[in-house]
The first five atom37 places (N, CA, C, CB, O) and aatype in JSON, in Angstrom:
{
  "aatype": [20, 20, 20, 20, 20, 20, 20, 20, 20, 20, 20, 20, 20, 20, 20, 20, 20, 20, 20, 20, 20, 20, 20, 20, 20, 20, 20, 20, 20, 20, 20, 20, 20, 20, 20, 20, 20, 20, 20, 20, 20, 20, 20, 20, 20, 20, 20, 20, 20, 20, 20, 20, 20, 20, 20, 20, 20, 20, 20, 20, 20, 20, 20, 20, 20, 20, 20, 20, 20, 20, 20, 20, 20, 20, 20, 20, 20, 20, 20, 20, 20, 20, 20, 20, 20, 20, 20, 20, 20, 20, 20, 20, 20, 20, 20, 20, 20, 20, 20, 20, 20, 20, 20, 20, 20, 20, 20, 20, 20, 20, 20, 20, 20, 20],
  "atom_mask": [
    [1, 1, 1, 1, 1],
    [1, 1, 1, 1, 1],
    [1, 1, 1, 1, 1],
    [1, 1, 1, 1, 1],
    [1, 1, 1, 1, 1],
    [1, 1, 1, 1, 1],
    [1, 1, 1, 1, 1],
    [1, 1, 1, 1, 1],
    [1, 1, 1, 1, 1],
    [1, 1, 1, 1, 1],
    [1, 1, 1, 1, 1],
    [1, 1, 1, 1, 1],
    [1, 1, 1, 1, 1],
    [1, 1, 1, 1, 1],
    [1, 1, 1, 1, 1],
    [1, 1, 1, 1, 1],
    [1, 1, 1, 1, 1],
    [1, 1, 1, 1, 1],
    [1, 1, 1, 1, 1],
    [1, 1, 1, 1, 1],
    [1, 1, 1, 1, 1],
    [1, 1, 1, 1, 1],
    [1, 1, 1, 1, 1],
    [1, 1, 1, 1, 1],
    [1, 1, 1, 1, 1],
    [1, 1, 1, 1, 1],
    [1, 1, 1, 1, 1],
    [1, 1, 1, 1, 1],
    [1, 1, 1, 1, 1],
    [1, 1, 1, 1, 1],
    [1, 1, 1, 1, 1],
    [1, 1, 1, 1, 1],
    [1, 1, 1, 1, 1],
    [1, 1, 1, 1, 1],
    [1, 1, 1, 1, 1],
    [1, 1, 1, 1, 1],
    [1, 1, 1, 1, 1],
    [1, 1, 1, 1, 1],
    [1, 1, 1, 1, 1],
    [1, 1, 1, 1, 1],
    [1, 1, 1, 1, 1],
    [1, 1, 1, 1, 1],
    [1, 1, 1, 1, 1],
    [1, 1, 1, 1, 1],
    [1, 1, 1, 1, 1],
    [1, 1, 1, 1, 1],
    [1, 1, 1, 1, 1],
    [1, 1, 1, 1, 1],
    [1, 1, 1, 1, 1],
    [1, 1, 1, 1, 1],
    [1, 1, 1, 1, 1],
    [1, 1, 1, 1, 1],
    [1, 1, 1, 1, 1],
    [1, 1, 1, 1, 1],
    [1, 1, 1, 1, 1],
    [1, 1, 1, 1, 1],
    [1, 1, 1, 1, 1],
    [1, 1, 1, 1, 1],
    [1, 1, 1, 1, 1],
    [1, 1, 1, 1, 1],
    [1, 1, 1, 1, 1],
    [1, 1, 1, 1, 1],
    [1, 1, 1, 1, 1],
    [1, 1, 1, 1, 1],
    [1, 1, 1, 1, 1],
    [1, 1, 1, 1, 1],
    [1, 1, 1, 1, 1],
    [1, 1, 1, 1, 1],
    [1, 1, 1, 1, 1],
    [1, 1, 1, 1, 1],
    [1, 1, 1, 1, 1],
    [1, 1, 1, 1, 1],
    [1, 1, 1, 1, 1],
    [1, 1, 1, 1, 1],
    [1, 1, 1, 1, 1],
    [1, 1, 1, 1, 1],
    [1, 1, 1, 1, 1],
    [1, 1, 1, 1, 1],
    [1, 1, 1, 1, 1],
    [1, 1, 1, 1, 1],
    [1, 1, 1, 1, 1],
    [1, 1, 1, 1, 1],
    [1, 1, 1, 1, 1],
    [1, 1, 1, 1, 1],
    [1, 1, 1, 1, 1],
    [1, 1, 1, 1, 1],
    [1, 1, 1, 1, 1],
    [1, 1, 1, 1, 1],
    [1, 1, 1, 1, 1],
    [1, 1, 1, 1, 1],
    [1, 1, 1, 1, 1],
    [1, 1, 1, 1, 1],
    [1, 1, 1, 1, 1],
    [1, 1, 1, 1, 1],
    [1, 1, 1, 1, 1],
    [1, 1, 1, 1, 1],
    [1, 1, 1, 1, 1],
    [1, 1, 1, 1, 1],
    [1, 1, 1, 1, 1],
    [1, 1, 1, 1, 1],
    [1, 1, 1, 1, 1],
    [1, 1, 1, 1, 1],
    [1, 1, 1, 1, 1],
    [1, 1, 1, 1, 1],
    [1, 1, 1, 1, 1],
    [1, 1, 1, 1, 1],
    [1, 1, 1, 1, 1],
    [1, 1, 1, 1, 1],
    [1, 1, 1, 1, 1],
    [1, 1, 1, 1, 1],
    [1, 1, 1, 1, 1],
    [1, 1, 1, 1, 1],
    [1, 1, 1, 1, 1],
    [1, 1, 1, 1, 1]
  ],
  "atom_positions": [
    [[200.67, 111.42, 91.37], [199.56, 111.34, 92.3], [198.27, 111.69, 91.56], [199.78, 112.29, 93.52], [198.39, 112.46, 90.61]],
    [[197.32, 111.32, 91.8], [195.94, 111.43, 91.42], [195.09, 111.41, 92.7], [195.53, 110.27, 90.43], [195.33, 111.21, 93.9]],
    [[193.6, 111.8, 91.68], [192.54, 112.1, 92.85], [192.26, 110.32, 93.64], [190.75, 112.92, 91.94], [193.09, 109.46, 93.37]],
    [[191.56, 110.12, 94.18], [191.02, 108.44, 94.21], [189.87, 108.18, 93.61], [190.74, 107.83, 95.58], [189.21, 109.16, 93.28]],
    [[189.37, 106.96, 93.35], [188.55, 106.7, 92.43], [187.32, 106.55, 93.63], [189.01, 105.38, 91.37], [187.37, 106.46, 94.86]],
    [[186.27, 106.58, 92.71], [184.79, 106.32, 93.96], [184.61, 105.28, 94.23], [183.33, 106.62, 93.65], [183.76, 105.1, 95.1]],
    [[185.31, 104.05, 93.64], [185.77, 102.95, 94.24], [186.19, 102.4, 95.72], [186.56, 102.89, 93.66], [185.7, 101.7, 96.6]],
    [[187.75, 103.36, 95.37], [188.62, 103.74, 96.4], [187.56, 104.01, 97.61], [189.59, 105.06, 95.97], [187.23, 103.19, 98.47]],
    [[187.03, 105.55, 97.44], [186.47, 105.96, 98.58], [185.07, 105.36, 98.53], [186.52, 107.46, 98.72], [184.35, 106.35, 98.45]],
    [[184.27, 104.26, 98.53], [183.51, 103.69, 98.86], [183.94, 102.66, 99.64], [182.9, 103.5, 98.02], [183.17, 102.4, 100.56]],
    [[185.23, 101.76, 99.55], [186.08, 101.2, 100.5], [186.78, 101.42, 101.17], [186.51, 100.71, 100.33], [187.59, 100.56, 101.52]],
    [[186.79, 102.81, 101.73], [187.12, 103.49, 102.75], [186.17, 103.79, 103.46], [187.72, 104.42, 102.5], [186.09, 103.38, 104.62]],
    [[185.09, 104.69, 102.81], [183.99, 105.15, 103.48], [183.75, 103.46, 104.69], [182.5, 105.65, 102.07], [183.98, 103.32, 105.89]],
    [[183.19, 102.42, 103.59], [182.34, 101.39, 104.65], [183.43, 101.16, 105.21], [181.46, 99.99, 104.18], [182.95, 100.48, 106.12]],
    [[184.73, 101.17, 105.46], [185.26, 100.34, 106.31], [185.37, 101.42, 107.49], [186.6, 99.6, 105.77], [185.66, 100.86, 108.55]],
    [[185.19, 103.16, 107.63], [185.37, 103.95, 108.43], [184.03, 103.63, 109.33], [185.62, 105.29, 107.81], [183.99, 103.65, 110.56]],
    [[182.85, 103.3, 108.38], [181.79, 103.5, 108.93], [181.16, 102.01, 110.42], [180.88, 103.69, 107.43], [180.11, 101.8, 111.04]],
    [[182.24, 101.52, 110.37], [182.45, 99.95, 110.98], [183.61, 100.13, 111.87], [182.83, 98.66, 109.76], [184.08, 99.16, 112.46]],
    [[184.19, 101.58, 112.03], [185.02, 101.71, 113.04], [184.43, 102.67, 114.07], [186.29, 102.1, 112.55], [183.49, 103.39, 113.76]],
    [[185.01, 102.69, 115.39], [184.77, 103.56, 116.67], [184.49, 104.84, 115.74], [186.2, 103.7, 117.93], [184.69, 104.92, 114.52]],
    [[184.05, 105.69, 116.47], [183.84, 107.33, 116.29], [184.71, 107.86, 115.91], [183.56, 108.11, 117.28], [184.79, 108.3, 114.76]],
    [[185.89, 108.0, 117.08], [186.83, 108.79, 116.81], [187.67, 108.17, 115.0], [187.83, 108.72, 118.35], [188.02, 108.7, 113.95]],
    [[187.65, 107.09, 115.46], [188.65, 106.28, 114.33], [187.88, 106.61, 112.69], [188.64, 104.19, 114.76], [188.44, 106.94, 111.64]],
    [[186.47, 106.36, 112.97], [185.68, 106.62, 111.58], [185.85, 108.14, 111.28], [183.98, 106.22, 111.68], [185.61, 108.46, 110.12]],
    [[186.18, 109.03, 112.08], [186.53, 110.26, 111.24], [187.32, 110.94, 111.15], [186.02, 110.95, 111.25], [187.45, 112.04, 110.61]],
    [[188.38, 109.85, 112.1], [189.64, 110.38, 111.34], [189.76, 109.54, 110.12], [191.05, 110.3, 112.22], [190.36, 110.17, 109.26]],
    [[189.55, 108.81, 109.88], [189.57, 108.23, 108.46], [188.81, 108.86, 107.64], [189.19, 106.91, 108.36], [189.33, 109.06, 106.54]],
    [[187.74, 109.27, 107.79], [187.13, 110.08, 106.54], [187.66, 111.34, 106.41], [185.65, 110.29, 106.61], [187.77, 111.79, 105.26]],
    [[188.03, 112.07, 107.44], [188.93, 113.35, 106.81], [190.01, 113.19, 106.31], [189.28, 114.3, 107.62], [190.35, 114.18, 105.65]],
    [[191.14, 111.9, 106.32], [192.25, 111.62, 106.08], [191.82, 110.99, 104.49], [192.94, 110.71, 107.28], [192.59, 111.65, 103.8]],
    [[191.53, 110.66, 104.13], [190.2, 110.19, 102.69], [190.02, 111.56, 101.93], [188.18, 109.61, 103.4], [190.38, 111.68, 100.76]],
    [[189.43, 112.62, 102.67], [188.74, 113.5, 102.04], [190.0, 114.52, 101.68], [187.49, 114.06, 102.93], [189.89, 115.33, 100.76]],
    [[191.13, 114.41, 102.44], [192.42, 115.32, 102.26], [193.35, 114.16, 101.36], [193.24, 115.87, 104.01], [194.46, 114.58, 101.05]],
    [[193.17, 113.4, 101.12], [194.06, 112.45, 100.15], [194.27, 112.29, 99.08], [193.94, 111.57, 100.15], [193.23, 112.52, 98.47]],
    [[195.35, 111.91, 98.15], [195.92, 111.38, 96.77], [196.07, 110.11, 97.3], [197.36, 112.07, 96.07], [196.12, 109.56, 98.4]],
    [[196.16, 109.77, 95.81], [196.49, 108.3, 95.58], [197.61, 108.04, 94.83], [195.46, 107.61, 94.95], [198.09, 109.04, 94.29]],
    [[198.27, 106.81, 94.62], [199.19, 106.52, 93.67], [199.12, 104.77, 94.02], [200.78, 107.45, 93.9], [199.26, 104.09, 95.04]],
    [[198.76, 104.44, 92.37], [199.11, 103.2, 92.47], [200.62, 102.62, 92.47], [198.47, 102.72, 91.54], [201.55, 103.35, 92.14]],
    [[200.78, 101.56, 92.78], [201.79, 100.81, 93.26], [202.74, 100.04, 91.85], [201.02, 99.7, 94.34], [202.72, 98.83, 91.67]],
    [[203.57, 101.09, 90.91], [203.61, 100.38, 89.44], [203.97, 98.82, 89.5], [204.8, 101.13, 88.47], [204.55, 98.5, 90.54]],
    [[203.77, 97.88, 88.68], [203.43, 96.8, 88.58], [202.5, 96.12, 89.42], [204.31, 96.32, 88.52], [202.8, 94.94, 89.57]],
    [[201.64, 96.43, 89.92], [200.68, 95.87, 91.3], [199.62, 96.67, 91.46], [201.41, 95.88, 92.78], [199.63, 97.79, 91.97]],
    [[198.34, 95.85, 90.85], [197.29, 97.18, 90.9], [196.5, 97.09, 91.56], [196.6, 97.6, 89.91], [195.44, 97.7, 91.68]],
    [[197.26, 95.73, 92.43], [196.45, 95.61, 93.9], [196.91, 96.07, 95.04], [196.21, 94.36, 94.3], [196.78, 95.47, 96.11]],
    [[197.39, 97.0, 94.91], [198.19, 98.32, 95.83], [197.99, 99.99, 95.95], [199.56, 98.33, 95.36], [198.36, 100.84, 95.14]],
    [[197.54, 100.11, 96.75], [197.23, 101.93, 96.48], [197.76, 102.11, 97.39], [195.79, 102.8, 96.44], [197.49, 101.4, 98.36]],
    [[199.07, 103.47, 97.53], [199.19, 103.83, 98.66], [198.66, 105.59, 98.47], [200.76, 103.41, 99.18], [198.46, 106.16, 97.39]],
    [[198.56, 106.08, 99.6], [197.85, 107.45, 99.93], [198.67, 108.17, 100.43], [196.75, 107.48, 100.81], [199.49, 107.77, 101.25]],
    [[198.56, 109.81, 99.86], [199.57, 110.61, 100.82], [198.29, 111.74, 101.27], [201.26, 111.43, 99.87], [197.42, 112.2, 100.52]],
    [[198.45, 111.95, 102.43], [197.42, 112.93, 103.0], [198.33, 114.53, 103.12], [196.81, 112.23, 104.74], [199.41, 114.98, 103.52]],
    [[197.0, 114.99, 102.47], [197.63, 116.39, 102.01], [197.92, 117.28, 103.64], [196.26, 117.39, 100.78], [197.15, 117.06, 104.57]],
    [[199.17, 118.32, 103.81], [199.04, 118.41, 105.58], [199.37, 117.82, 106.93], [198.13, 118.33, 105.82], [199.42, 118.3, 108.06]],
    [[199.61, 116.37, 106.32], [200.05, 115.54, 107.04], [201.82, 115.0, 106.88], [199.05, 114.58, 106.81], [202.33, 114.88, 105.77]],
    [[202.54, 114.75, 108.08], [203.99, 114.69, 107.64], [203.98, 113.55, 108.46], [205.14, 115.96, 107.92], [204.28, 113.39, 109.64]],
    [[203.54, 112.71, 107.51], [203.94, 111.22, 107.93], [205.25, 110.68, 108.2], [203.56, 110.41, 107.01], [206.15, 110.87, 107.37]],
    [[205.48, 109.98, 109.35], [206.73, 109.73, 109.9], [207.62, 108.98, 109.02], [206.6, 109.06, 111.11], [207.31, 108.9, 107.83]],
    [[208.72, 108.41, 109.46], [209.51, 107.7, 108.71], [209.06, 106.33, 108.7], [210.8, 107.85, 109.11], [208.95, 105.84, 109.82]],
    [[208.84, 105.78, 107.98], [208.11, 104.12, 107.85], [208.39, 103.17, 109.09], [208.82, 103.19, 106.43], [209.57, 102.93, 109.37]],
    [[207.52, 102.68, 109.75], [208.01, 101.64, 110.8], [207.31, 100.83, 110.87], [208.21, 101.93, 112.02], [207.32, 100.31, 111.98]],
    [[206.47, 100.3, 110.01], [205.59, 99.48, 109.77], [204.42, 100.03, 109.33], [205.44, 98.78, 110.71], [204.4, 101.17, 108.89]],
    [[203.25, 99.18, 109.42], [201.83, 99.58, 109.43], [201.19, 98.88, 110.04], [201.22, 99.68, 108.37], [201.82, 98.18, 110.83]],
    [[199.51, 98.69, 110.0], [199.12, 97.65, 110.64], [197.81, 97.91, 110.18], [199.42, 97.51, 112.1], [197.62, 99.11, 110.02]],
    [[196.35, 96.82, 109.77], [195.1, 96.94, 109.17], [194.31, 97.6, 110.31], [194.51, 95.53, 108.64], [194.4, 97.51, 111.53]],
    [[193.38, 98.42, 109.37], [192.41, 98.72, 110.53], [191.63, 97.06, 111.09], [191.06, 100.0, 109.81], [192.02, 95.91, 110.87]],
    [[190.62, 97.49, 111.76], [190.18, 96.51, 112.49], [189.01, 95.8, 111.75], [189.84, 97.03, 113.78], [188.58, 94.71, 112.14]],
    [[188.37, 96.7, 110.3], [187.53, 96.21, 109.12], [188.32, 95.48, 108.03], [186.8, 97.39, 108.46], [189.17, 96.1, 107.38]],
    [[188.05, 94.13, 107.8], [188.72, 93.79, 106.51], [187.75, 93.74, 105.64], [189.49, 92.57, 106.46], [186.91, 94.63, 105.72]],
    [[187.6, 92.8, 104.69], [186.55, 92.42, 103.76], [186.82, 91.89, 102.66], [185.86, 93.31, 103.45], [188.03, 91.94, 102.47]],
    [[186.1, 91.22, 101.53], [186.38, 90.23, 101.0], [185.29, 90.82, 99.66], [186.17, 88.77, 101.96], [184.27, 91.48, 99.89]],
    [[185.77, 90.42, 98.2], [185.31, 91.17, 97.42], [185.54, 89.92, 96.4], [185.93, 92.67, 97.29], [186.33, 88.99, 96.59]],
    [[184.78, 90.09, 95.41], [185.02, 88.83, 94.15], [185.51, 89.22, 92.56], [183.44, 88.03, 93.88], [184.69, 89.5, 91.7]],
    [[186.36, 89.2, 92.42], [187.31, 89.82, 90.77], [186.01, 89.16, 89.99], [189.46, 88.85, 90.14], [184.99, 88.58, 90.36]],
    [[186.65, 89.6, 88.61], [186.05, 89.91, 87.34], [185.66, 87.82, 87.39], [187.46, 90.92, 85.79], [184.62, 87.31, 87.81]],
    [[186.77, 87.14, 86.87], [186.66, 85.75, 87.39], [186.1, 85.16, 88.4], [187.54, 85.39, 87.57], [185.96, 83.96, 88.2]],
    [[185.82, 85.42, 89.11], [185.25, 84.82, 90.36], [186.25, 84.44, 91.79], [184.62, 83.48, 89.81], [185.82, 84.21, 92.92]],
    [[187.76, 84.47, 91.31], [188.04, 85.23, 92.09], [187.79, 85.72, 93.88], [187.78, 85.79, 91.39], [187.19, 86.74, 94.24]],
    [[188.21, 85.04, 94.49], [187.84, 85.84, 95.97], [189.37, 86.49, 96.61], [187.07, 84.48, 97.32], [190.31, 85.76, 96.91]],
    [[189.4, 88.14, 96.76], [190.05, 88.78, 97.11], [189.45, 89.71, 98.68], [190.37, 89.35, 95.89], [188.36, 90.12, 99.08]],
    [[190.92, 89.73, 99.2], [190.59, 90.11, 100.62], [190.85, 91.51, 100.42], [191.46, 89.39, 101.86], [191.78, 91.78, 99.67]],
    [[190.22, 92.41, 100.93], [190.62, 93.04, 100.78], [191.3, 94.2, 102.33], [189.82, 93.19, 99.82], [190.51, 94.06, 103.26]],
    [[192.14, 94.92, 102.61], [192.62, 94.99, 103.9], [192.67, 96.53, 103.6], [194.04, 94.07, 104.37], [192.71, 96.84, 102.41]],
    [[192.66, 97.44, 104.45], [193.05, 98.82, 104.37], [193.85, 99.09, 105.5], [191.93, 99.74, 104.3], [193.44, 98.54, 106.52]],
    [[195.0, 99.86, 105.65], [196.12, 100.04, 106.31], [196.64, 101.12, 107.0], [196.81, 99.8, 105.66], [197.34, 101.84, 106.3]],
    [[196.5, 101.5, 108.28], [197.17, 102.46, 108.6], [198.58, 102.77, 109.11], [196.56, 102.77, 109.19], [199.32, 101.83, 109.4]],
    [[198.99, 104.04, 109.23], [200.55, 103.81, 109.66], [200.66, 103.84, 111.03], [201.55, 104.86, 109.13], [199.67, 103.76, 111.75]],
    [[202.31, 103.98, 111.65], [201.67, 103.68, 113.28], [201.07, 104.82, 113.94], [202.82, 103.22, 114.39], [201.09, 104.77, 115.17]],
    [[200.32, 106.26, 113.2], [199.49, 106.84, 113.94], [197.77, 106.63, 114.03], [199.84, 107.98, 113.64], [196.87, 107.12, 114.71]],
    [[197.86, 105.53, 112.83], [196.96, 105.46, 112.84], [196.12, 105.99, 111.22], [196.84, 106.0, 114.03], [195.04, 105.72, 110.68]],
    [[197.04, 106.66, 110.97], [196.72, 107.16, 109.68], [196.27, 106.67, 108.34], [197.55, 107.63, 109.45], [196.86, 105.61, 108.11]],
    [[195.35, 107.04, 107.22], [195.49, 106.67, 106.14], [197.08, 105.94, 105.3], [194.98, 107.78, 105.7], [198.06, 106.69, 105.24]],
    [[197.21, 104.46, 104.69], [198.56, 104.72, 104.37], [197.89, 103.9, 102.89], [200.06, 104.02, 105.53], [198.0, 104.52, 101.83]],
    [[197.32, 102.73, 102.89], [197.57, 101.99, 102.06], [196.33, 100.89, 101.49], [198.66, 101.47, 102.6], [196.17, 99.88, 102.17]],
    [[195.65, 101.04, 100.54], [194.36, 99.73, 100.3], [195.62, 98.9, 99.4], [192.38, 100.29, 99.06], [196.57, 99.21, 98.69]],
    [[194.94, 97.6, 99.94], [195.24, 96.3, 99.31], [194.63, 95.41, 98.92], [195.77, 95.76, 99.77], [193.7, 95.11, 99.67]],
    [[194.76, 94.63, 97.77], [194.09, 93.55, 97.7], [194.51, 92.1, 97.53], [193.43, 93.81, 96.92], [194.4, 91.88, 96.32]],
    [[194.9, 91.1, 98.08], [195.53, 90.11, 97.98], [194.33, 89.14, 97.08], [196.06, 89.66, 99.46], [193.13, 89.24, 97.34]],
    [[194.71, 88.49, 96.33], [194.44, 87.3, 95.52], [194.73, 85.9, 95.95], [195.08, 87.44, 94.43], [195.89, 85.7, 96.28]],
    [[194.21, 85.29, 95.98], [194.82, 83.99, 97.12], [195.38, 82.77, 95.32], [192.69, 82.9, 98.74], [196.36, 82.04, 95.18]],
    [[194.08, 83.13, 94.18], [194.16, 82.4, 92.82], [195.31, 83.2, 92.44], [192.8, 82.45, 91.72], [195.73, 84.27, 92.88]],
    [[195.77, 82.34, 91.42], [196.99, 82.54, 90.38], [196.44, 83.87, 89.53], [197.29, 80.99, 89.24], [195.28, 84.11, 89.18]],
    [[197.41, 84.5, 89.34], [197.24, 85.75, 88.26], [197.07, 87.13, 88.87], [195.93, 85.55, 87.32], [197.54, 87.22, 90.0]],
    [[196.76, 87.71, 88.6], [196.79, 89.26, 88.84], [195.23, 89.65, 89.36], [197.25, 90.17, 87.28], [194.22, 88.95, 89.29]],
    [[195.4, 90.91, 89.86], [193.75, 91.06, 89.86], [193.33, 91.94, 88.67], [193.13, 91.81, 91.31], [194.0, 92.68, 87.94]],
    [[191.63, 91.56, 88.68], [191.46, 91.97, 86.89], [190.83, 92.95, 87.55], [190.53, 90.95, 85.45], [191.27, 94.08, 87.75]],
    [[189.51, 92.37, 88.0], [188.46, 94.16, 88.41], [187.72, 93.43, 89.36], [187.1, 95.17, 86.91], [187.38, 92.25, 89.35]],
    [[187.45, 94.57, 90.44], [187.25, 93.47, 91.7], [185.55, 94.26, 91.38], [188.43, 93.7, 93.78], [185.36, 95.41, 90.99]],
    [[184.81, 93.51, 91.61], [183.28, 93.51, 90.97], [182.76, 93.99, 92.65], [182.51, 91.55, 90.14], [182.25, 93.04, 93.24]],
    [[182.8, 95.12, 93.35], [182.46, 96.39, 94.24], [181.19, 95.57, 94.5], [182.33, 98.17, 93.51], [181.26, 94.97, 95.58]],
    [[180.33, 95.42, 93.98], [178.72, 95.12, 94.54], [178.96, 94.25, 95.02], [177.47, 94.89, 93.72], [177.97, 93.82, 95.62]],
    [[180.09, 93.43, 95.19], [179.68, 91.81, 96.25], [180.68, 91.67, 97.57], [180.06, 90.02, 95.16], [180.98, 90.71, 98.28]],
    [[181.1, 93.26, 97.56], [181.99, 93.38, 98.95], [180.79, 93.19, 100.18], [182.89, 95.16, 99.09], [179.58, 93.39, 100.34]],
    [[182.01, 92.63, 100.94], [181.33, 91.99, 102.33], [182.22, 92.39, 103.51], [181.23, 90.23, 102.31], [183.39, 92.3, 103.14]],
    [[182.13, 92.79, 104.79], [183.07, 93.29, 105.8], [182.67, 92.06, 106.87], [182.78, 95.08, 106.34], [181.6, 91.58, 107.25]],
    [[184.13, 91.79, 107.19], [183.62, 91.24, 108.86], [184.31, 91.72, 109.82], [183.73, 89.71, 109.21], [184.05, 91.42, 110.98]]
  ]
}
């Protein structure tokens, strides 16, 4: 486990800041109490464990209600989705690639939310 990158929590932050009240801070305290661990072979996967929190036994997940769309090193257009579990909780950033290959570095200044 590791800290998250300011990456990480800059794509958390805007996507909290685009949710209801209640929802935007439980996400930022669930952020601010969190590790990370990337996903080995897939570094378009972060999942989060919130420190304090005894997350249930897996039964899915489901995206918050912010997605957004970001452009790799290539040009590249990646979606990007953030995930909670079924309380609602911090669980998981993703980034899907729709182009062939891996993701290289998703270039942060040209994220867009809808």
């Amino acid at each position: 486990m590791r800290q998250l990158t300011s990456d990480e929590k800059y794509v958390i932050q805007e996507i909290a800041l685009r949710l209801p009240a209640d929802k935007c801070d439980q996400l930022l305290t669930d952020m601010e109490r969190a590790t990370a661990e990337s996903v080995p072979g897939n570094s378009a996967r972060v999942l989060f464990t919130i420190a304090g929190y005894d997350r249930p036994a897996y039964r899915g997940q489901h995206p918050f209600s912010v997605e957004g769309k970001v452009f790799d090193r290539d040009g590249s257009e990646l979606l990007v989705i953030l995930h909670a579990d079924e309380n609602g909780r911090l669980l998981e950033l993703e980034l899907v690639r729709f182009d062939k290959g891996e993701v290289i570095e998703p270039d942060w200044s040209t994220l867009n939310f809808w």
